[in-house]
C-alpha positions in Angstrom: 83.2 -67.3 8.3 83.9 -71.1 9.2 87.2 -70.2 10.3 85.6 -68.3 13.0 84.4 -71.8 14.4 87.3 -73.5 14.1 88.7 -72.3 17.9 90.9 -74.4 19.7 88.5 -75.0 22.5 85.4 -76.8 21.4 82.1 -74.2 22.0 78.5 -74.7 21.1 78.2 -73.6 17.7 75.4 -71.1 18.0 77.9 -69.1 19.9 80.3 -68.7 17.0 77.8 -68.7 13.8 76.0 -65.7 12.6 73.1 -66.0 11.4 71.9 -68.2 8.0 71.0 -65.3 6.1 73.9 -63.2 6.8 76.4 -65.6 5.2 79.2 -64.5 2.8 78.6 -65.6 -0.7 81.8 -65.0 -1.5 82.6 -67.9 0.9 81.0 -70.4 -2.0 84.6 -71.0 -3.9 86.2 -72.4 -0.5 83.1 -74.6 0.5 83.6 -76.1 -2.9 87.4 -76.6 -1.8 86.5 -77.8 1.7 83.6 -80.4 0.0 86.2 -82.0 -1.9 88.7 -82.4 0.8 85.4 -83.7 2.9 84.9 -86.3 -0.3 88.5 -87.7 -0.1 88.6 -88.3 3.5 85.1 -89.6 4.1 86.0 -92.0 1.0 89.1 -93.8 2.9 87.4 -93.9 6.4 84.1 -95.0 4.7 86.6 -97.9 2.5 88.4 -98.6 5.4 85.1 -99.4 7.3 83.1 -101.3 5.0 86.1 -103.6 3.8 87.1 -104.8 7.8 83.6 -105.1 9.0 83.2 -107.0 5.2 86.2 -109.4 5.6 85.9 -110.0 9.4 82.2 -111.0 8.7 83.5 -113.1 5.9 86.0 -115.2 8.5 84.1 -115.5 10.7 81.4 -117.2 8.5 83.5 -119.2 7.1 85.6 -120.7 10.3 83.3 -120.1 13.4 80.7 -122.7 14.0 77.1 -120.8 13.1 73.7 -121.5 15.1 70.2 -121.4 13.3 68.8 -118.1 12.7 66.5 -115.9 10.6 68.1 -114.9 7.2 66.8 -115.4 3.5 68.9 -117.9 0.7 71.6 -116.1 -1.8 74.9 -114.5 -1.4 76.0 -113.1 1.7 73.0 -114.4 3.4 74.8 -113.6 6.2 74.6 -109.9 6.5 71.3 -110.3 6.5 70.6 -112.5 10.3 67.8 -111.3 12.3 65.9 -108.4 11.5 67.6 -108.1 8.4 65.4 -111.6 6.8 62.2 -109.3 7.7 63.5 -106.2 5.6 64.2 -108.8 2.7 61.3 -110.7 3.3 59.1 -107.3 2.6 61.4 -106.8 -0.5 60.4 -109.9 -1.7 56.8 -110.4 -0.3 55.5 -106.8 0.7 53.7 -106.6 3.8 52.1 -110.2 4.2 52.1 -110.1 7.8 51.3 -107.6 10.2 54.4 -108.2 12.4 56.5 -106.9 9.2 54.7 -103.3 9.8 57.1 -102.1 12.3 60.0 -102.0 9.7 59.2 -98.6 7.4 59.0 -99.2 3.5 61.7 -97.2 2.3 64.6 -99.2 3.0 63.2 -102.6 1.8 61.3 -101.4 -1.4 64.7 -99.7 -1.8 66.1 -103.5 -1.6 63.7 -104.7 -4.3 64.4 -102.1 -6.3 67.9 -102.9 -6.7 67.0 -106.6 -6.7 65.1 -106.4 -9.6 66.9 -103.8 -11.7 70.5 -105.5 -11.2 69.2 -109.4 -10.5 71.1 -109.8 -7.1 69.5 -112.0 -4.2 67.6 -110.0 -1.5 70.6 -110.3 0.9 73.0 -108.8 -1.5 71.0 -106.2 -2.7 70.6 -105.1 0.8 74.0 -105.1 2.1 74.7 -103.1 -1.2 72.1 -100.4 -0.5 73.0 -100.1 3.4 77.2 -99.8 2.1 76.9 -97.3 -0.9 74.3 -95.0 1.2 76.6 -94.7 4.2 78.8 -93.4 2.0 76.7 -90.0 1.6 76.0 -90.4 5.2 79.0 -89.9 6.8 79.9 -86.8 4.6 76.9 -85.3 5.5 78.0 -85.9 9.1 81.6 -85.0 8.0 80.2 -81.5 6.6 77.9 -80.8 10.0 81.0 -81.3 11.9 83.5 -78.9 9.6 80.8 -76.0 9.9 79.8 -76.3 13.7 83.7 -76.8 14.4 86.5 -77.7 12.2 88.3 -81.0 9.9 90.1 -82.4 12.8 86.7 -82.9 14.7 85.3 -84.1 11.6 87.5 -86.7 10.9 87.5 -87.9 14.3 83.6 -87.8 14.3 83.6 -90.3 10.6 85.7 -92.1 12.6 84.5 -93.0 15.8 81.3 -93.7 13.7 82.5 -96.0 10.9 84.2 -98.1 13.5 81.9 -98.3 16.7 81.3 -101.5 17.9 77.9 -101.8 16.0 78.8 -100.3 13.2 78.8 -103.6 11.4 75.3 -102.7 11.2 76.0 -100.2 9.0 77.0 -103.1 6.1 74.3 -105.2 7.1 70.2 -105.6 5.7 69.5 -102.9 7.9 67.7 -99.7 7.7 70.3 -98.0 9.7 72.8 -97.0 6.9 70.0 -95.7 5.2 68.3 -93.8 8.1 71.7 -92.5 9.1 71.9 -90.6 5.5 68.5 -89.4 5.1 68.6 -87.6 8.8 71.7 -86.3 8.3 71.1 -85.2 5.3 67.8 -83.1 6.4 70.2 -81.4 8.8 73.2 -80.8 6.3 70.9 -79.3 4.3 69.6 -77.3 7.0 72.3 -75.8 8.7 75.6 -76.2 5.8 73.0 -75.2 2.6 70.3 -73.4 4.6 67.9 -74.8 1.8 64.7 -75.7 4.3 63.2 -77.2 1.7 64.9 -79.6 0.8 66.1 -81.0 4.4 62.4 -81.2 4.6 62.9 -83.8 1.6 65.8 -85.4 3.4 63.2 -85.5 6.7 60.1 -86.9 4.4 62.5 -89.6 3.4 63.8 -90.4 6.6 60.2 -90.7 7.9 59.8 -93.3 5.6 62.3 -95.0 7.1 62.0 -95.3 10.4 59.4 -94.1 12.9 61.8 -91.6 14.3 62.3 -89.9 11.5 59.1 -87.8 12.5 61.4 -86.3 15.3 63.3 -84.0 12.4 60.3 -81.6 12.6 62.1 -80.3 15.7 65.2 -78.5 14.0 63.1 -78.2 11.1 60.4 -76.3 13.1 63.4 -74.4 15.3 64.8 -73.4 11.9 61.9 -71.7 10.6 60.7 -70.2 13.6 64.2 -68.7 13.7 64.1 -66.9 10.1 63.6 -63.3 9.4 63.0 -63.3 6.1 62.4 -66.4 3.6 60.3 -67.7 0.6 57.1 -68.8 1.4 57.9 -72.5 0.9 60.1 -73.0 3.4 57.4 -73.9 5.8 56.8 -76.5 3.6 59.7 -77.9 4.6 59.1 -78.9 8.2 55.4 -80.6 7.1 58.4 -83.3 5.4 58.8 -85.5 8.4 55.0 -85.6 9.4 54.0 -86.5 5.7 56.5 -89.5 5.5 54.7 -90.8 8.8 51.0 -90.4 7.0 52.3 -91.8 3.4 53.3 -95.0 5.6 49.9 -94.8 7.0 48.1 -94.4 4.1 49.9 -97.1 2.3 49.0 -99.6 5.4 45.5 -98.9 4.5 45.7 -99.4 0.7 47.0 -102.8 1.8 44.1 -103.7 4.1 45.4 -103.0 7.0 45.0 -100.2 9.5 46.8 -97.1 9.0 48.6 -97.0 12.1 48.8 -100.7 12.1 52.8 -100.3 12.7 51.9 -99.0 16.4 50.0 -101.7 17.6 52.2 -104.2 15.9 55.0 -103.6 18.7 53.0 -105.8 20.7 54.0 -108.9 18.4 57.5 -108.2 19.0 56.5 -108.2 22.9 57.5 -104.9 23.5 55.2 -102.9 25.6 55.5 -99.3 27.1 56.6 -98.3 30.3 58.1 -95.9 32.4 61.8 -95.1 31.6 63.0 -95.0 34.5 61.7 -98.6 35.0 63.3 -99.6 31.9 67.0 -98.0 32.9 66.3 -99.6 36.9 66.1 -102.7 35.0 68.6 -103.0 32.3 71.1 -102.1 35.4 69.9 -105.4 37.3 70.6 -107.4 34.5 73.7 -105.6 33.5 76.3 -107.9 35.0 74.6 -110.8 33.1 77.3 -110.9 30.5 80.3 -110.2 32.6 82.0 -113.5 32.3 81.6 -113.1 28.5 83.2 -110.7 27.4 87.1 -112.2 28.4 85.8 -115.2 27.5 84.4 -115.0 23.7 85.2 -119.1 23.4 82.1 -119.4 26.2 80.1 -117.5 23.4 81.2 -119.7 20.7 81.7 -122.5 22.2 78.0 -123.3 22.1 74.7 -123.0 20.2 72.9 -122.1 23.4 71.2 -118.8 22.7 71.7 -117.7 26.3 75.6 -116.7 26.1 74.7 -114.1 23.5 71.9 -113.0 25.6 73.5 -112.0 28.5 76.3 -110.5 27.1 73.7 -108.2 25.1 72.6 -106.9 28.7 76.1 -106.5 30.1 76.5 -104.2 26.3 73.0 -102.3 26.4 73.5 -101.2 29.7 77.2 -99.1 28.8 76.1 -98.3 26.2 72.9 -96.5 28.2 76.0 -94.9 30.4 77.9 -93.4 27.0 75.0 -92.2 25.2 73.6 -91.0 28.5 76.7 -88.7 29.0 76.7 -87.6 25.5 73.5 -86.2 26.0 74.8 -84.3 28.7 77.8 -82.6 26.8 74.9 -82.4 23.7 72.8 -79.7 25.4 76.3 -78.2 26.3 78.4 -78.2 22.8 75.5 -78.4 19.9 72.2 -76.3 19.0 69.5 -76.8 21.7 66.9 -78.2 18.9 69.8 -80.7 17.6 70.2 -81.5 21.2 67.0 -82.3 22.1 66.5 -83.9 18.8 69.4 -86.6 19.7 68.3 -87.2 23.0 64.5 -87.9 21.9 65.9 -90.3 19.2 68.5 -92.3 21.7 65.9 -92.7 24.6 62.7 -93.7 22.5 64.2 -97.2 22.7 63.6 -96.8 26.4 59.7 -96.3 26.3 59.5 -100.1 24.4 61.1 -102.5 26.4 61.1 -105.9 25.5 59.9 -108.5 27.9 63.5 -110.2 29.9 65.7 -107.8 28.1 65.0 -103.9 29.0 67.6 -102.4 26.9 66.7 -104.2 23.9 68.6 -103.3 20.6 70.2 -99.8 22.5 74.1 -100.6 21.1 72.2 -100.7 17.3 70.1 -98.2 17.7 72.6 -95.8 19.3 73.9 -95.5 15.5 70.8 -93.4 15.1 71.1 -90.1 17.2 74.4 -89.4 15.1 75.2 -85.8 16.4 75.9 -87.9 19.6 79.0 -88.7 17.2 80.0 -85.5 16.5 80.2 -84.8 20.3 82.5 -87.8 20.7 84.3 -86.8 18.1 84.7 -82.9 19.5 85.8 -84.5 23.0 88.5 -87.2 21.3 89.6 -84.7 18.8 91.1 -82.9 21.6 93.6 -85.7 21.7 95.2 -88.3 19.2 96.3 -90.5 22.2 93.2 -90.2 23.4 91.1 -90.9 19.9 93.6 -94.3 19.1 92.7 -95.7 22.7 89.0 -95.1 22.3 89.4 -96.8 17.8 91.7 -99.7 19.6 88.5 -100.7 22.1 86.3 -99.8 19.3 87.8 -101.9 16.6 88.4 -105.0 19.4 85.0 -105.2 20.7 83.8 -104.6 17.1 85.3 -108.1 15.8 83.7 -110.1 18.9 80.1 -108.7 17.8 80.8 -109.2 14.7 81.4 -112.6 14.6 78.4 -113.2 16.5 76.3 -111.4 14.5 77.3 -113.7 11.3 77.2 -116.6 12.7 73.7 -116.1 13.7 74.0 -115.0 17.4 71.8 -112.2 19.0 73.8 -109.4 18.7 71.2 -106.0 19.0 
């Protein structure tokens, strides 16, 4: 059956799938064969990853000249700058404030978990959880893109993924390893296992995790709409996602504060909402800000200023509005209409909150979220090694420049 997908011209996968409950089990012995062949080669790209972003992130601490910002005490304090001392403050603290309400419980009570079960400091334990979870996150994505096309796309989506610019994120205190596994999880198990139930699980975790999360209910729902015959539970399933969202809420409550505090509490972080189309006609006015900086990474170095950093974040947010924007389009073209529409939701909610001065706030972070947009890069580079070596050479180039200014305490996303 998967061999009927694997065409040398890359075609949405829901014309070259039958449907779920007309799959051969006798298929069962070569998934087990294809899974382990998955394992390996997500293990060396996932390796491979981790251990550059790790040791450029270690040079650069320890050479480049670091300016004051937000990260807790401890080992590897580092990979936990910004946002990343809020998620270990709330492993340490809980929800003492009710700015910390925008970042979901699952990744930072996962932190204190690990913290207090192994004894390592906050920033450690995090950068522990976000690497060993991104591990089962990029075979999940490895899998989705074996069963919608074939290994070489695969590989070349793991890849493009593991080393994108950002993707430093990925070892950081961040939720986005963790968020990366969980939702592609719910739709590994939906469309490789067909078990609705449990990437229902997958979406109630993810839910958990970020806000977004509640945006699985769309294949989820799809899914089950789709079905001709099933058990009963499966629409259990799709209630996953929207009961992640209300354990948050009910949580925020038990705390003394109001359920849906995490909404209101945008407005701390001065974002507000507008009009998209506002947002994109201003993060293209201030995308030439950072122009001069990216030739000229001693500029950014050079100085403690925060403004450097700044405007080369506009200069970034802005292409990478234009590459997620045309991965959309080939999306709706190449991948299941409800996994389309389920990537594009995710990549442009960022667009509905922009921050006050800086429109396209957090986009080249965030854009590790809508990962199907991955396996369409991958599908399109696969097509050509040439092709897939220029994009990893950019990739990899511009990934040690915002690396280094992400360790060093510089506004990266």
């Amino acid at each position: 059956m998967h061999s009927i997908s694997r065409m040398q011209s890359v075609l949405p996968p829901g014309a070259v799938e039958v449907a779920d409950d007309q799959r051969d089990p006798s298929e069962d012995g070569a998934d087990t064969s294809q899974a382990g062949r998955a394992w390996r080669e997500v293990v060396v790209v996932w390796g491979a990853s981790r251990a550059f972003f790790f040791a450029t992130g270690a040079l650069g601490h320890a050479f480049l000249s670091r300016v004051s910002g937000r990260e807790p005490p401890g080992l590897l304090s580092y990979w936990a700058n910004w946002d990343g001392g809020w998620f270990t403050r709330i492993a340490e603290h809980g929800y003492d404030t009710a700015a910390a309400t925008v970042f979901f419980p699952l990744y930072p009570f996962s932190v204190r978990a690990v913290a207090m079960w192994f004894g390592p400091a906050p920033a450690l334990a995090g950068w522990l959880v976000a690497t060993v979870v991104l591990l089962f996150g990029l075979f999940f994505v490895y899998e989705l893109g074996a069963y919608w096309w074939d290994a070489q796309v695969a590989r070349a989506a793991v890849l493009v993924l593991a080393f994108f610019p950002t993707a430093f994120y990925l070892n950081a205190a961040y939720s986005e390893s963790l968020f990366l596994a969980l939702s592609a999880g719910s739709l590994w198990a939906l469309y490789v296992r067909n078990d609705l139930l449990v990437a229902g699980v997958f979406g109630y975790l993810a839910a958990t995790t970020r806000s977004i999360g509640l945006l699985l209910v769309i294949p989820l729902a799809t899914a089950l709409l789709r079905r001709r015959r099933g058990a009963w539970w499966n629409a259990i399933g799709v209630l996953g996602p929207p009961l992640g969202v209300l354990t948050y809420a009910l949580y925020l409550w038990h705390v003394d504060y109001r359920p849906f505090q995490f909404v209101s509490a945008e407005r701390a972080w001065e974002r507000q909402r507008s009009d998209p189309v506002v947002t994109i006609k201003e993060g293209w006015e201030r995308a030439a800000d950072g122009l001069g900086y990216l030739a000229h990474p001693e500029r950014v170095f050079g100085t403690a200023a925060n403004m450097p950093p700044y405007s080369l974040a506009q200069t970034i947010n802005f292409t990478c509005l234009v590459l997620i924007v045309a991965l959309f389009v080939l999306a709706f073209m190449w991948l299941r209409v409800e996994v389309a529409l389920y990537a594009t939701l995710v990549g442009l909610a960022p667009l509905l909150l922009p921050a006050r001065g800086m429109p396209l706030l957090s986009l080249p972070r965030f854009a590790l979220t809508p990962f199907p947009l991955f396996l369409v890069l991958g599908a399109l580079l696969a097509r050509s090694r040439v092709g897939l070596r220029v994009w990893l050479g950019c990739s990899v180039t511009l990934a040690v420049y915002l690396t280094l200014e992400f360790v060093t305490g510089r506004w990266v996303a």
